[in-house]
C-alpha positions as CSV (number, residue, x, y, z in Angstrom):
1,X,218.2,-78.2,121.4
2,X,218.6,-74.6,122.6
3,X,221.3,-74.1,124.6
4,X,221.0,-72.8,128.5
5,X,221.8,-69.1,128.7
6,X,223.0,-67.5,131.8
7,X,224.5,-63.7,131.4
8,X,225.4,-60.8,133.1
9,X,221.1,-59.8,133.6
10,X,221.1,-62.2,137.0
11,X,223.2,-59.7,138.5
12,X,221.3,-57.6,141.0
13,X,220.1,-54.5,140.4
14,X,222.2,-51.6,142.0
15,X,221.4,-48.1,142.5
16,X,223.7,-46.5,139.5
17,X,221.3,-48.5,137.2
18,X,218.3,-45.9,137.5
19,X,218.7,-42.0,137.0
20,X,216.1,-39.6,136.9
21,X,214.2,-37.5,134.7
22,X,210.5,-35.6,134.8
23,X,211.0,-36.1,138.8
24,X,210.4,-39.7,138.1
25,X,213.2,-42.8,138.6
26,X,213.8,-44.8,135.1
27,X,216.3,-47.7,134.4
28,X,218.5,-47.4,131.8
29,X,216.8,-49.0,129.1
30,X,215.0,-48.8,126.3
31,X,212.0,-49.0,128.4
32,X,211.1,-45.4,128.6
33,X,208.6,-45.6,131.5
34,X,209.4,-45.1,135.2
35,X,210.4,-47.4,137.4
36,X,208.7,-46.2,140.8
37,X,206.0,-46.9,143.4
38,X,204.2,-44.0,141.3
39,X,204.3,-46.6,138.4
40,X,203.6,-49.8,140.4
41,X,200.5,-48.5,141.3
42,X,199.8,-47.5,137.4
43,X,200.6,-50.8,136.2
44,X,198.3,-52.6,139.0
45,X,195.5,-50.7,137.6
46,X,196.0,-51.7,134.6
47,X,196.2,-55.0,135.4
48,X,192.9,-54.7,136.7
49,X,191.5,-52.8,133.4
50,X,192.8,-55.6,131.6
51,X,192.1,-58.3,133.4
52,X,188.2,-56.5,133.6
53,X,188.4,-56.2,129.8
54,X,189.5,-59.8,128.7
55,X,187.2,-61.8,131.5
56,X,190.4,-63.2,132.7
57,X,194.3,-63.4,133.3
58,X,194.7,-65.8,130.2
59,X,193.5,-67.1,126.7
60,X,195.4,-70.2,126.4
61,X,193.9,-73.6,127.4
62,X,196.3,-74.4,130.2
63,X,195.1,-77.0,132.8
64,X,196.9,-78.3,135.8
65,X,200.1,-76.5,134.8
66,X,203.2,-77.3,137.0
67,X,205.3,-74.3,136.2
68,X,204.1,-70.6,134.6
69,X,206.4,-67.9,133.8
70,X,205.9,-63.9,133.5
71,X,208.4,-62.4,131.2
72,X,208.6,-58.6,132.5
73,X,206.8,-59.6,135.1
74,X,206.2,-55.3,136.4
75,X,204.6,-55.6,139.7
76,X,204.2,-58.9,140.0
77,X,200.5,-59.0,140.1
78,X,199.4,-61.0,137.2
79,X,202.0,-63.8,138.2
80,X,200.8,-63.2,142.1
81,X,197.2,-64.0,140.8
82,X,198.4,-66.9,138.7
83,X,200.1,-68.5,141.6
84,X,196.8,-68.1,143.4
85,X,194.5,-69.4,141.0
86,X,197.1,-72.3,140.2
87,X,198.3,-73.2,143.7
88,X,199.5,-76.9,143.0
89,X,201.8,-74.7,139.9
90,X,205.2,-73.5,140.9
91,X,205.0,-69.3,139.1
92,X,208.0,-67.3,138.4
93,X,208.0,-64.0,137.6
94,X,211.2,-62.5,135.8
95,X,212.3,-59.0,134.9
96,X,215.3,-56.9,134.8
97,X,214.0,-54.7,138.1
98,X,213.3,-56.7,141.2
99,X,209.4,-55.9,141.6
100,X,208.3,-53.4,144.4
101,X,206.7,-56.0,146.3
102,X,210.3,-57.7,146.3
103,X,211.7,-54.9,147.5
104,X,209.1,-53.0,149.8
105,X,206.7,-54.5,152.4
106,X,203.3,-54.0,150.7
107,X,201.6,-56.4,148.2
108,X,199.5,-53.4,146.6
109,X,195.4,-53.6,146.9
110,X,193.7,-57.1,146.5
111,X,196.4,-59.3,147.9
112,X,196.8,-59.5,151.6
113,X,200.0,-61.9,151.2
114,X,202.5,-63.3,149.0
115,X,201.4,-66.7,147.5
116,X,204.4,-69.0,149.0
117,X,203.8,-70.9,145.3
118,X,205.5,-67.4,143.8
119,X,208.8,-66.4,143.4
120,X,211.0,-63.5,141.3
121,X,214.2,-64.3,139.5
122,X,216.4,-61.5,137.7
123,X,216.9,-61.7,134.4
124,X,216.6,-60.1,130.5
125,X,215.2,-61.7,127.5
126,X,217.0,-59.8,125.6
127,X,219.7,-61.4,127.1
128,X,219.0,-65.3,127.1
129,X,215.9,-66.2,129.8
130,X,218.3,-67.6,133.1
131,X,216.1,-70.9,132.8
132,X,216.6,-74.2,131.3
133,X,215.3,-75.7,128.3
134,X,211.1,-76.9,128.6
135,X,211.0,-75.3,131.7
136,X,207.4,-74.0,131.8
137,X,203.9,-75.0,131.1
138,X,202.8,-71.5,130.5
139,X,205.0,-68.6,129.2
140,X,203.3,-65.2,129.6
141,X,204.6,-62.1,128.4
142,X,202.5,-58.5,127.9
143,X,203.1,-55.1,127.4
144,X,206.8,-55.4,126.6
145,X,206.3,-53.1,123.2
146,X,208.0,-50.3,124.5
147,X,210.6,-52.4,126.0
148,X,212.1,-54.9,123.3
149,X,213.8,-53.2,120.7
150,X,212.2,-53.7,117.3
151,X,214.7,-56.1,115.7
152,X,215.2,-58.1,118.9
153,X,211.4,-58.9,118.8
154,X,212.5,-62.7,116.8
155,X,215.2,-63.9,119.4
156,X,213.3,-63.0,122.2
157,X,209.7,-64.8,121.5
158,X,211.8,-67.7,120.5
159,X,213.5,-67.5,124.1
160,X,209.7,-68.0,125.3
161,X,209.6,-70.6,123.0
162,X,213.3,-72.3,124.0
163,X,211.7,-72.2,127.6
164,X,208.5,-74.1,127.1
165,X,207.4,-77.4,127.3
166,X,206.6,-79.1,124.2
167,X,202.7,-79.1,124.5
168,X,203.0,-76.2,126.5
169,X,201.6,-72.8,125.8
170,X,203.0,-69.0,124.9
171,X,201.2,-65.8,125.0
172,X,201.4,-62.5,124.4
173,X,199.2,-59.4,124.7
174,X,200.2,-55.7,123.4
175,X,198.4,-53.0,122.6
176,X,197.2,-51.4,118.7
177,X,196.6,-48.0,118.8
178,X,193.5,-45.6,119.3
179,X,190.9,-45.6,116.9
180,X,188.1,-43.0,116.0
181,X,190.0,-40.7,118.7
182,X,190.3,-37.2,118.9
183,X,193.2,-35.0,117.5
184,X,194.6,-34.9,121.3
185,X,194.4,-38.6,122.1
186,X,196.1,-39.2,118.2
187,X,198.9,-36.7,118.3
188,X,200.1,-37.9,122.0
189,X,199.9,-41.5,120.8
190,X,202.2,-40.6,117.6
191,X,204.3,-38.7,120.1
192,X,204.9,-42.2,121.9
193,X,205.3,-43.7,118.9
194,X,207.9,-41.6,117.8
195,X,209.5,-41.9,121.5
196,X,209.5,-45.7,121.2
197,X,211.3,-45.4,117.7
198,X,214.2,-42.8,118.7
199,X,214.7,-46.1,121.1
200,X,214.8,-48.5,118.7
201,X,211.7,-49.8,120.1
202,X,207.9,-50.7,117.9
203,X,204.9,-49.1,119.2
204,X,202.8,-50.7,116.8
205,X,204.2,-54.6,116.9
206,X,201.0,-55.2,118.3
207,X,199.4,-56.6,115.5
208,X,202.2,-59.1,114.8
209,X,202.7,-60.9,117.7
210,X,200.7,-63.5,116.3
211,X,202.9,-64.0,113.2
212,X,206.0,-63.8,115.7
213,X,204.5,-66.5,117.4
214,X,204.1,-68.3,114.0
215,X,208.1,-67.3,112.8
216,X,209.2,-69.1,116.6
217,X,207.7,-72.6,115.7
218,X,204.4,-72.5,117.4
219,X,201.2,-74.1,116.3
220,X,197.9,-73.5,116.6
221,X,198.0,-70.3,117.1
222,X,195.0,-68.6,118.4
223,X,194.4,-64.7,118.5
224,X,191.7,-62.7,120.3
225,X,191.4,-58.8,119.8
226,X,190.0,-56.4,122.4
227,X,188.6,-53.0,121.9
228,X,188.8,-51.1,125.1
229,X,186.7,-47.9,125.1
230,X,188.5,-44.7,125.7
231,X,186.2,-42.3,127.9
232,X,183.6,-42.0,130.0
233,X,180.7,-43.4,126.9
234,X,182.1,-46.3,127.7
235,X,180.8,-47.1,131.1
236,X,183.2,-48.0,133.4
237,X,185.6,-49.8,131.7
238,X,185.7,-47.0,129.1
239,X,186.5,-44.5,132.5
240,X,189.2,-47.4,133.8
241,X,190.6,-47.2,130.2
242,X,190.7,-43.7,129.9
243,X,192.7,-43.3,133.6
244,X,194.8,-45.7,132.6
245,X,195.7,-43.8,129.5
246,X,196.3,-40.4,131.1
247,X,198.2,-41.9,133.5
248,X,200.3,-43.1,130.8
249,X,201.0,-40.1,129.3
250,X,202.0,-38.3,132.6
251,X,204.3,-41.5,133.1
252,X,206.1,-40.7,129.5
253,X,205.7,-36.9,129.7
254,X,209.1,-36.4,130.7
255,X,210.9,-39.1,128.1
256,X,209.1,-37.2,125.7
257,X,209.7,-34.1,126.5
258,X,213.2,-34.6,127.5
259,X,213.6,-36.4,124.1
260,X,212.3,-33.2,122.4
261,X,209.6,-35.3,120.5
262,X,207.3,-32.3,121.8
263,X,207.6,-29.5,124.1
264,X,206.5,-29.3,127.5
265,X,204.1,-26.5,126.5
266,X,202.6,-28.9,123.6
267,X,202.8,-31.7,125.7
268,X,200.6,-30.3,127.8
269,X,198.4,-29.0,125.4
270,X,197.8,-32.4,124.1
271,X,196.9,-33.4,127.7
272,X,194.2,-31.4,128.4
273,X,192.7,-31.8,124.6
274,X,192.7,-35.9,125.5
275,X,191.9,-35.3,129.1
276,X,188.4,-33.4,127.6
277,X,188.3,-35.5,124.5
278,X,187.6,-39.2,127.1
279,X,185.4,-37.0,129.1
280,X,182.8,-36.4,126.4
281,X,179.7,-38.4,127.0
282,X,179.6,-39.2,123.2
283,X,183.1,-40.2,122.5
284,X,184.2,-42.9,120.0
285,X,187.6,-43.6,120.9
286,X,188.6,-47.4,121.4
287,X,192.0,-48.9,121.9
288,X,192.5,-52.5,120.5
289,X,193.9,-55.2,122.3
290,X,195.8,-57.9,121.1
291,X,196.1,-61.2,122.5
292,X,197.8,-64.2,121.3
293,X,198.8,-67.7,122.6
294,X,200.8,-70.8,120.8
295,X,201.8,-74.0,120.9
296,X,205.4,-75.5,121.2
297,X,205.2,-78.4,119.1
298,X,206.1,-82.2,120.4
299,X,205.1,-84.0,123.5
């Protein structure tokens, strides 16, 4: 039996937690992305790329679940649209920054209220998930890769794993990284990479997560890869993709650059090469996604 952890992460959130940098507010983390409305509306759209992308919120056979979880929940929008496509299911959403739609009066685009079935709690993996023992149904976690540092990754996907059900389900979705790019798209993206490492973090875990999964006790692990077109060949997804990206970069431009990974005049140099590369009518460029779901054993 794993034992019930409770720490210091359910304490709330107070205002000499975030500082700034680039103009833009961050939490003191190893997350290196902001932590803004600027950012809430980023993350929605990339919910909505991904969700375009997949067909769907999930991989994992779930039916009729009781309870779901979203570990770094962001936003709030993937567990919003849970609770509304589950509403019998009870679906918490948990991260160390109370999401903006916690905090602020508007829901974002595409929901016009709060499903009463949803509801956020405080709290870090990293620290022990603030929930019992088989808990959930359905533990969901994505785009945490800059977030979890690299040698953490083992305790905290068996935390999703402690939290679960036995017959229920854990997932996980990260990005790869770009392939067939151009030289602009490639050097930014090793410039993350090498932002993500002076933090301790892995960039590139995303083609392990299923193997984590494996290493946490998990059966029948399933995996489903993704290639998201970067640019405007690819239609409208490609163009979603593509905004999504930049956006990214101009989120960790100034972690970057205040890191000294590059300068601000190569930074920015970088931009406009990957801003012209997605715009080519001809590109190649395609970012692989990686989703994975498991088991907890037992009934």
């Amino acid at each position: 039996m794993w034992p019930f952890r409770r720490r210091a992460s359910q304490v709330v959130q107070t205002r000499e937690q975030f500082f700034w940098l680039g103009g833009r507010r961050h939490v003191d983390a190893t997350y290196p992305l902001p932590k803004d409305l600027g950012e809430v509306n980023r993350l929605d759209f990339q919910h909505f790329v991904l969700r375009n992308g997949f067909g769907g919120n999930y991989l994992a056979p779930v039916e009729r679940p009781q309870a779901i979880l979203d570990v770094g929940c962001g936003t709030g929008r993937w567990a919003m649209e849970m609770a509304t496509l589950f509403p019998a299911a009870k679906v918490t959403g948990v991260d160390i920054v109370a999401p903006a739609v916690d905090r602020e009066a508007t829901l974002g685009s595409g929901l016009d209220r709060r499903p009463p079935n949803y509801s956020y709690t405080q709290g870090n993996a990293l620290e022990g998930l603030p929930f019992p023992e088989r808990s959930f149904d359905f533990t969901h976690q994505r785009l945490l890769a800059t977030a979890i540092p690299k040698d953490r990754w083992p305790y905290e996907v068996a935390e999703l794993a402690r939290v679960t059900k036995p017959g229920g389900w854990v997932e996980l979705a990260e990005p790869g990284w770009p392939q067939h790019a151009g030289p602009g798209l490639n050097t930014l993206w090793d410039s993350w990479v090498e932002l993500c490492a002076r933090r301790g973090a892995d960039f590139r875990i995303g083609p392990s997560i299923g193997g984590l999964l494996e290493s946490a006790g998990l059966r029948q692990v399933t995996r489903h890869v993704k290639e998201f077109p970067m640019g405007a060949y690819g239609g409208r997804l490609g163009q979603m993709s593509a905004t999504d990206c930049l956006a990214t970069g101009e989120a960790l431009r100034g972690p970057t650059v205040g890191a000294g990974v590059l300068s601000s005049a190569e930074y920015e140099r970088l931009m406009t090469m990957a801003r012209a590369e997605m715009a080519q009518p001809t590109g190649t460029a395609v970012l692989p996604f990686y989703l994975t779901c498991g088991r907890r054993a037992g009934t």
